[in-house]
C-alpha positions in Angstrom: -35.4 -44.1 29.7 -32.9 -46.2 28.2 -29.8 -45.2 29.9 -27.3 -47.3 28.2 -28.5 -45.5 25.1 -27.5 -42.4 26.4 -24.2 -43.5 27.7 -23.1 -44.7 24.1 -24.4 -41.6 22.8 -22.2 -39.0 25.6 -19.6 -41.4 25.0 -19.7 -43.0 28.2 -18.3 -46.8 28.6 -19.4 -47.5 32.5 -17.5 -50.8 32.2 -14.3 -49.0 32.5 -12.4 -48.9 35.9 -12.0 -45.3 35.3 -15.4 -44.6 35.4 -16.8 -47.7 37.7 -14.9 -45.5 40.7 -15.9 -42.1 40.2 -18.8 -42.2 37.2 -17.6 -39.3 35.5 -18.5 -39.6 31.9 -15.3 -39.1 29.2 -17.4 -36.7 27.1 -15.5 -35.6 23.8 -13.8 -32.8 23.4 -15.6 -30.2 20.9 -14.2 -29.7 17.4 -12.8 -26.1 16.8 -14.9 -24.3 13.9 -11.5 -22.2 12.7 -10.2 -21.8 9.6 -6.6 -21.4 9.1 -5.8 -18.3 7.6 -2.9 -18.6 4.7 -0.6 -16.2 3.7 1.6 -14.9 1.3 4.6 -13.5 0.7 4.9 -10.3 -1.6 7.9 -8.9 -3.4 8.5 -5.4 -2.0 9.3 -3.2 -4.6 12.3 -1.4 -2.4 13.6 -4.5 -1.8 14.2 -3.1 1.5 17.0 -0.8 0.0 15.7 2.7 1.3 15.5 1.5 5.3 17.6 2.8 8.0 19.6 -0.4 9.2 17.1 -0.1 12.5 13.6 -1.2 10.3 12.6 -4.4 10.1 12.4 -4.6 6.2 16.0 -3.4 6.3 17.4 -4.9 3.2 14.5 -7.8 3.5 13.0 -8.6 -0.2 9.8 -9.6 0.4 7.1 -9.2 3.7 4.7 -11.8 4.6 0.9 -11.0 4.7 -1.6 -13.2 5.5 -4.8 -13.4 3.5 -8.1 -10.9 4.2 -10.6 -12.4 6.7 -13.9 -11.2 7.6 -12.4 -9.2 10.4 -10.8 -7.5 7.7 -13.9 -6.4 6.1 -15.2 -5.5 9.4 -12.5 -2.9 9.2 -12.6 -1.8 5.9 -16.9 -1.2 6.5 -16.6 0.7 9.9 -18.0 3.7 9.7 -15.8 5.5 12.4 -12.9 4.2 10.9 -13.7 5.3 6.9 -14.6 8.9 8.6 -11.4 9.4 10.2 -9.6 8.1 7.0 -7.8 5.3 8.8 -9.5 2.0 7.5 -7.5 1.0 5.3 -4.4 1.5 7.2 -6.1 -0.5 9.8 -6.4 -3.1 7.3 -3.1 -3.9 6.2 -2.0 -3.7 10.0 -4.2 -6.6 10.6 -2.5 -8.6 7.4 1.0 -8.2 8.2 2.4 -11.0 10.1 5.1 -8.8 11.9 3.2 -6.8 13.8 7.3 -4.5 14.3 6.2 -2.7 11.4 4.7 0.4 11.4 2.5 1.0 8.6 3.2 4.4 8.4 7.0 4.0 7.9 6.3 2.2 5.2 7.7 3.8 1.4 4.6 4.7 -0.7 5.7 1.9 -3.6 5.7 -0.7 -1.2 2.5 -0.1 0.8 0.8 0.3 -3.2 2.5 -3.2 -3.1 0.5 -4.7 0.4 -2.6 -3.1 -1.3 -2.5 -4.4 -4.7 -1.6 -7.7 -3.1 -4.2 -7.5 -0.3 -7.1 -7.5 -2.9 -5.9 -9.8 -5.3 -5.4 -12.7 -2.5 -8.7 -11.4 -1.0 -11.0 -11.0 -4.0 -9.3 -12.3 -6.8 -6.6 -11.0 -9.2 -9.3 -9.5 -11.6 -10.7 -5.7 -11.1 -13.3 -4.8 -12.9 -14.9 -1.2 -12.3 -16.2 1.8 -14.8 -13.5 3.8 -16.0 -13.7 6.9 -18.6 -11.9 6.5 -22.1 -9.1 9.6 -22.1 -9.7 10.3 -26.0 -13.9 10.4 -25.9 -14.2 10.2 -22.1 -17.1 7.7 -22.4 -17.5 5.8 -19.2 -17.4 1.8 -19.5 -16.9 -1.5 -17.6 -13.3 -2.0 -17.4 -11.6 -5.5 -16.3 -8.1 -4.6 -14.8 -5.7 -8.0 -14.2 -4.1 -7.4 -10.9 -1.6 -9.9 -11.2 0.0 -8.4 -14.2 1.0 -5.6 -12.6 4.8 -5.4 -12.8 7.3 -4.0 -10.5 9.2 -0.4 -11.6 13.0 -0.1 -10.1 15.1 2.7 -10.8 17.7 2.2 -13.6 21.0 2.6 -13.9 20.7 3.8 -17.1 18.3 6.5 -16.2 20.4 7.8 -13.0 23.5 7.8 -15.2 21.3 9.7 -18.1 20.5 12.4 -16.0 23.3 12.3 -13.9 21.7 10.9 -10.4 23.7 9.9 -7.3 22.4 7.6 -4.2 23.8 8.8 -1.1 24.7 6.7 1.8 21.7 8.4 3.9 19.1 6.9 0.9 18.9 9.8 -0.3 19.1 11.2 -4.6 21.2 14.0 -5.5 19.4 15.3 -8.8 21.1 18.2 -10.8 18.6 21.1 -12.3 19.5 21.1 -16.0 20.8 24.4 -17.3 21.5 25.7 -13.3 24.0 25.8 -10.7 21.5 23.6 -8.5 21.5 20.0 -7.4 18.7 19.4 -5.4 18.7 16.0 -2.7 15.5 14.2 -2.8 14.1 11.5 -0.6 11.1 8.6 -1.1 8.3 9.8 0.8 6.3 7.3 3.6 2.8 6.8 4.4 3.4 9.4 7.3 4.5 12.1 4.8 1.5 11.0 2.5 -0.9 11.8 5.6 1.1 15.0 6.1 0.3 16.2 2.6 -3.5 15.2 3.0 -3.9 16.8 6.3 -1.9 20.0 4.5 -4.7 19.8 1.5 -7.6 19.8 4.0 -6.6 22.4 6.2 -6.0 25.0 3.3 -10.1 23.2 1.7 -11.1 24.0 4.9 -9.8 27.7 5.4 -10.4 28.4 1.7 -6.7 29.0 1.3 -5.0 28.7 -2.3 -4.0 25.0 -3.2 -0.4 24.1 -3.1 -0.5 20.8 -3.8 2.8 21.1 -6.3 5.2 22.9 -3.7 3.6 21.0 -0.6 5.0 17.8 -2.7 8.3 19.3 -2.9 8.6 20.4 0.5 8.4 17.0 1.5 10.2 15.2 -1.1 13.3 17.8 -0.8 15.8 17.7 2.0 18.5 20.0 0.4 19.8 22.3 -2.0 23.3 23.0 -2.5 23.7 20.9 0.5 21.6 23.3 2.4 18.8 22.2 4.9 17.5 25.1 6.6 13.7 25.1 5.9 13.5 29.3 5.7 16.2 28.8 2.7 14.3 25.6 0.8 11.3 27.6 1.4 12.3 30.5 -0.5 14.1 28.4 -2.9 10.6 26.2 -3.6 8.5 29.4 -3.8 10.7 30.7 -6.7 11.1 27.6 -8.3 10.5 28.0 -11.9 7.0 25.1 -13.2 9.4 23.5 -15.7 11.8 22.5 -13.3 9.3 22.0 -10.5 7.7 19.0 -13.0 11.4 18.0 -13.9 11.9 17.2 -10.4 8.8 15.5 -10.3 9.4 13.5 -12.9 12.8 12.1 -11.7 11.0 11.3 -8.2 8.5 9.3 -10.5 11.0 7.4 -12.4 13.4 6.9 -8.8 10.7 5.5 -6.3 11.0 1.6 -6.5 6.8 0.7 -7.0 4.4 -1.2 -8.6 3.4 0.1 -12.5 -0.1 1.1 -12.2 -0.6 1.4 -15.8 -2.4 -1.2 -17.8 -3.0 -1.9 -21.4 -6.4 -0.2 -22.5 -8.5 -0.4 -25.2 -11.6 1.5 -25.8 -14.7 -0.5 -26.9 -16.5 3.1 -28.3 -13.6 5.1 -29.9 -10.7 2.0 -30.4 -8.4 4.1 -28.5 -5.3 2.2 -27.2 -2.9 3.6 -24.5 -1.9 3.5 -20.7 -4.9 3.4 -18.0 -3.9 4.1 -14.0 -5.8 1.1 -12.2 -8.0 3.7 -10.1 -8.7 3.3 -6.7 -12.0 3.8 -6.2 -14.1 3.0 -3.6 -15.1 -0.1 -4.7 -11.4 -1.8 -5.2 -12.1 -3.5 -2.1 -15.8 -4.6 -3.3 -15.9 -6.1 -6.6 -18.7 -6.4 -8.6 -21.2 -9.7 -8.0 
């Protein structure tokens, strides 16, 4: 055996006094296989605005996220995790870089915001899925551009149109036309979005009548006539007449600070042109090969 051959090829120099003395060999150290993981800074469409002065996105602009890994794709793919209806939460815990926030405290627009931006830096800006035409519902491949997705705020010239008022608690004062009521509304979180899901399938699961329209407003309402007592809203939600029950729901729509899900669509059957919700299907996460 050639041993001089094998001490070039540990890295071993026995001429050196180091090594003379004690004829330990100076063996390299092993490169790290790691890839550094970028990340990215998205525009929150709250602007932190609607925070207590205690969150951390109190009044911050933008959150840092960093981009989707395998581990991520663990997540979103684990069985357990998909049954319990938690993946994707999971998911955007592992991409934000200040682990302080809680996903669920999160407003609705801005964790539609993470999500939109999650996939794009993950997969790519384009979305392409089937969708069905609204005019001759025939179902087609769609191509949705993520990245042209634009940002809804509230207007000033809507709140003064319709005579809305911010409160100091982040809260909307919204008069009823034609009534004696002004209701105060607040921006619902990703808590209150599981609240209303868990609400859904407990009354699926007993059979019970859907309620999906007053279970919305008993979340999004925190007073009438500056009165909070849940028996009172109750009452008052229960005999709250459809038109202004989709008035209200309408304001809340035009209010909450999110991203605009609608994109240009143009039907390659019928030529129909309008608005198209990007739909979040289950493979948003999975794009086509």
């Amino acid at each position: 055996m050639n041993t001089r051959s094998n001490e070039n090829r540990l890295g071993v120099n026995p001429d050196t006094p180091e090594e003379k003395g004690n004829g330990t060999a100076n063996v390299p150290e092993p490169q790290t296989l790691k890839f550094i993981t970028p990340t990215e800074f998205v525009e929150l469409p709250s602007k932190g605005q609607f925070y207590s002065p205690e969150h951390p996105l109190h009044n911050q602009e933008v959150i840092e996220i960093k981009h989707m890994t395998t581990q991520e794709e663990d997540i979103l793919t684990s069985v357990a995790l998909l049954k319990k209806g938690i993946a994707l939460d999971r998911m955007l815990e592992s991409i934000l870089v200040n682990k302080t926030i809680n996903v669920d405290d999160l407003l609705i627009g801005d964790k539609n915001a993470l999500i939109m931006a999650a996939r794009a830096h993950g997969y790519g800006s384009l979305y392409e899925t089937n969708v069905k035409c609204p005019d001759c519902t025939e179902t087609q491949d769609y191509s949705f551009k993520l990245d042209s997705l634009e940002v809804h705020s509230p207007s000033d010239e809507f709140m003064t149109k319709h005579n809305v008022k911010k409160t100091k608690a982040n809260t909307f004062l919204v008069p009823l036309p034609k009534t004696k009521y002004t209701i105060e509304i607040k921006f619902l979180t990703g808590n209150d979005e599981k609240r209303l899901e868990r609400t859904q399938e407990f009354k699926k699961k007993k059979n019970f009548v859907q309620t999906t329209a007053s279970d919305f407003l008993r979340l999004v309402i925190v007073s009438v006539n500056n009165i909070h007592e849940e028996g009172s809203l109750n009452e008052f939600i229960n005999t709250l007449p459809a038109l202004h029950g989709r008035y209200i729901r309408k304001v809340y729509d035009e209010l909450m600070p999110s991203i605009d899900m609608n994109h240009s669509f143009t039907c390659s059957a019928c030529s129909y042109e309008g608005a198209l919700e990007v739909p979040l299907t289950a493979d948003f996460f999975w794009p086509h090969s």
